[in-house]
N, C-alpha and C positions, 0 to 999 in steps of 0.2 A: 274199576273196570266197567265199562257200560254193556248193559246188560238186555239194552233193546231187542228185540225178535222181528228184523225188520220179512217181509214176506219175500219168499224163495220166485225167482226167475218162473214164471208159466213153463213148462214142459223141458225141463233144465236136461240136456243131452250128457247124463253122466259119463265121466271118464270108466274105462276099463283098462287093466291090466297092459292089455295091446292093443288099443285104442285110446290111448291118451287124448287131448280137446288140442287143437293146434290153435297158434295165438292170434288167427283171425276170428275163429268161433269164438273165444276170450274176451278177443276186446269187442263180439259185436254184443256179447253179453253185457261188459264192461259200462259201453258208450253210453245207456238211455242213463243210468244213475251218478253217473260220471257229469255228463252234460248238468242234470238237473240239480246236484249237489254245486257244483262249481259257480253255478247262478248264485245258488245262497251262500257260498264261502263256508262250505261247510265238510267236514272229513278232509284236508286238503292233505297232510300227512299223508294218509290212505289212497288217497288219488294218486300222490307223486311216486311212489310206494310202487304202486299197479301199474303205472304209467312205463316207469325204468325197466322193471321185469319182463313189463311185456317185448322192448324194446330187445333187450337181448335174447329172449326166446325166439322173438321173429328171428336173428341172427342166427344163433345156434339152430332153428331150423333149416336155413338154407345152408349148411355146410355138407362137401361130398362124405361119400360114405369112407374115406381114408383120413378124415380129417376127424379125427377122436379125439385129441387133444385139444385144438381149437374151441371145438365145440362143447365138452365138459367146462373147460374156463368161461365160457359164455352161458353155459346154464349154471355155475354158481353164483356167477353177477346177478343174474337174471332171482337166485334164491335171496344173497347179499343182499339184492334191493328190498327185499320182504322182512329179513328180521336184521340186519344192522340196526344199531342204536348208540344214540350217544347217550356217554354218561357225565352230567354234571357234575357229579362228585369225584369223579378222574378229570373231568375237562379234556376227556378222549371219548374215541367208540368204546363202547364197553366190549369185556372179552368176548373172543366169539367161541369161545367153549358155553359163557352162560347166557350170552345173544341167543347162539341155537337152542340152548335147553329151553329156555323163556319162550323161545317162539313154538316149538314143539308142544308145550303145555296148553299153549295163545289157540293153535289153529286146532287142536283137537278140542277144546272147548267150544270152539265156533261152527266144528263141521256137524251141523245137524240135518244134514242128510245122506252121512255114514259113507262119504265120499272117504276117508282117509284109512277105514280098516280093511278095507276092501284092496286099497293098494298097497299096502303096508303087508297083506299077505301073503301078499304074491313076492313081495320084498326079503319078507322071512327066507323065503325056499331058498335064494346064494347067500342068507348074509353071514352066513357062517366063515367063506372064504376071507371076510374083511375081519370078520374079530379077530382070527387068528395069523392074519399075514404079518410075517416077523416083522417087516420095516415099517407098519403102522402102528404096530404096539411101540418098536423101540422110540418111534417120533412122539408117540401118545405121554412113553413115558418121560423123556423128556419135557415135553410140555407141561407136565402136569408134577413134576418134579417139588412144586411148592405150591401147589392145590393141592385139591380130593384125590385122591388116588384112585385109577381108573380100573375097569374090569372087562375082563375078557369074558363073561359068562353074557349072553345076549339078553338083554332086560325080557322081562316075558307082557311089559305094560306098553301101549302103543305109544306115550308120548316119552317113555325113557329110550322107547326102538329106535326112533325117530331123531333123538338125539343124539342119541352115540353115533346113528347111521349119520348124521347129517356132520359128525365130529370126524368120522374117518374120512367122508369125503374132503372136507377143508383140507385135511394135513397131504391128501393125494394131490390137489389141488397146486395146494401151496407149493409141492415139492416140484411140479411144472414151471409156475409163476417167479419162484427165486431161481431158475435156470438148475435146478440138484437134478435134472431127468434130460436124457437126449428127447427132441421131438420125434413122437414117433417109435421110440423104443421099445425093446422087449421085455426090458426087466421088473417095468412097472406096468405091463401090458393089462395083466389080470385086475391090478386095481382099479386103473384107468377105465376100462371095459364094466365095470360090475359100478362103478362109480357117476358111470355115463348110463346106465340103463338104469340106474336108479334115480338120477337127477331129471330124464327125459319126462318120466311118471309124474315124480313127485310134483317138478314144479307147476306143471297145469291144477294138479289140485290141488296145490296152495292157493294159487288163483281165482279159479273155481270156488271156495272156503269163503275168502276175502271179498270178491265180486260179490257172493251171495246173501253173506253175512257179518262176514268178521270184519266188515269196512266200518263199520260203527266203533268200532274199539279201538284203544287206546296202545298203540302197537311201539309206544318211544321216540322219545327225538329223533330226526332224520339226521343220521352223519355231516351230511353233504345236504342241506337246503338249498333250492333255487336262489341266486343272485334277484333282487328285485329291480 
């Protein structure tokens, strides 16, 4: 894993709680190292990476305020793009139960400017409602049915938080994306909502991490590489 300290952004406009960074601020961060990387052919993983997410952030910002469902499926793409990985030794993506653990590990090692406990605190205060919602444990247990066996107690370390937070989103997610939820519905209302105010946060400072630092690093095969 490269271990480089490249130097932080001049006067980096950190995210808050209720000021998240919107993905124009992002990518104007993004552009100078971006441009001058791509010259040298160098981080391009990382580039395409930041490139994709930023695309569907911009998307999932411009959705109206009744379009919650929409817009959470476009902020996990928007996550997707940052920790998917292929696995050569499957000859597929690797799981996304240990994609997200791996990236949750990845991007708290990288934020050196204490961007991620900051919002991950403010994260703690609902996430009680997700450990314990009956239809994401019984999906959890399912899934995990011939894994590790999962826990409802909420990790007390930020990159096990971040995992699990980032494992109940997937399966709220998913349960949109395979058609198992009406659009728009009540019954998945609360996840969908706590799932959406958690993705809005987090993915700027993924970005944010990765822009400033963690683009140096070795973050796995791209799923889906550019066609050349």
């Amino acid at each position: 894993m490269n271990t480089e300290q490249p130097s932080p952004s001049p006067n980096i406009p950190l995210p808050t709680a209720l000021t998240p960074l919107r993905a124009e601020v992002l990518r104007s961060l993004w552009k100078q190292r971006r441009d001058s990387y791509a010259q040298a052919h160098l981080y391009e993983d990382a580039r395409i990476r930041v490139h994709r997410s930023l695309t569907w952030l911009t998307m999932a910002e411009s959705r109206g305020a009744h379009e919650h469902d929409t817009k959470l499926i476009e902020l996990w793409a928007a996550t997707g793009s940052l920790f998917g990985r292929w696995s050569a030794l499957l000859a597929a993506p690797l799981n996304e139960r240990e994609a997200t653990a791996s990236f949750a590990r990845q991007i708290m090692q990288w934020d050196r400017d204490g961007i991620m406990p900051s919002v991950l605190a403010n994260l703690r205060q609902s996430a009680e409602t997700m450990w314990i919602d009956p239809y994401l444990n019984h999906a959890m247990g399912m899934s995990t049915a011939k894994a590790a066996p999962h826990s409802t107690t909420i990790p007390d370390d930020d990159a096990g938080f971040l995992a699990g937070l980032l494992e109940r989103i997937g399966l709220t997610v998913h349960q949109l994306t395979l058609g198992a939820a009406t659009y728009g519905g009540s019954q998945n209302r609360i996840a969908v909502d706590r799932s959406l105010i958690a993705l809005a946060q987090l993915v700027p400072a993924f970005l944010l991490v990765i822009t400033e630092h963690g683009y140096v690093d070795d973050w796995g095969s791209l799923c889906s590489p550019p066609r050349q």
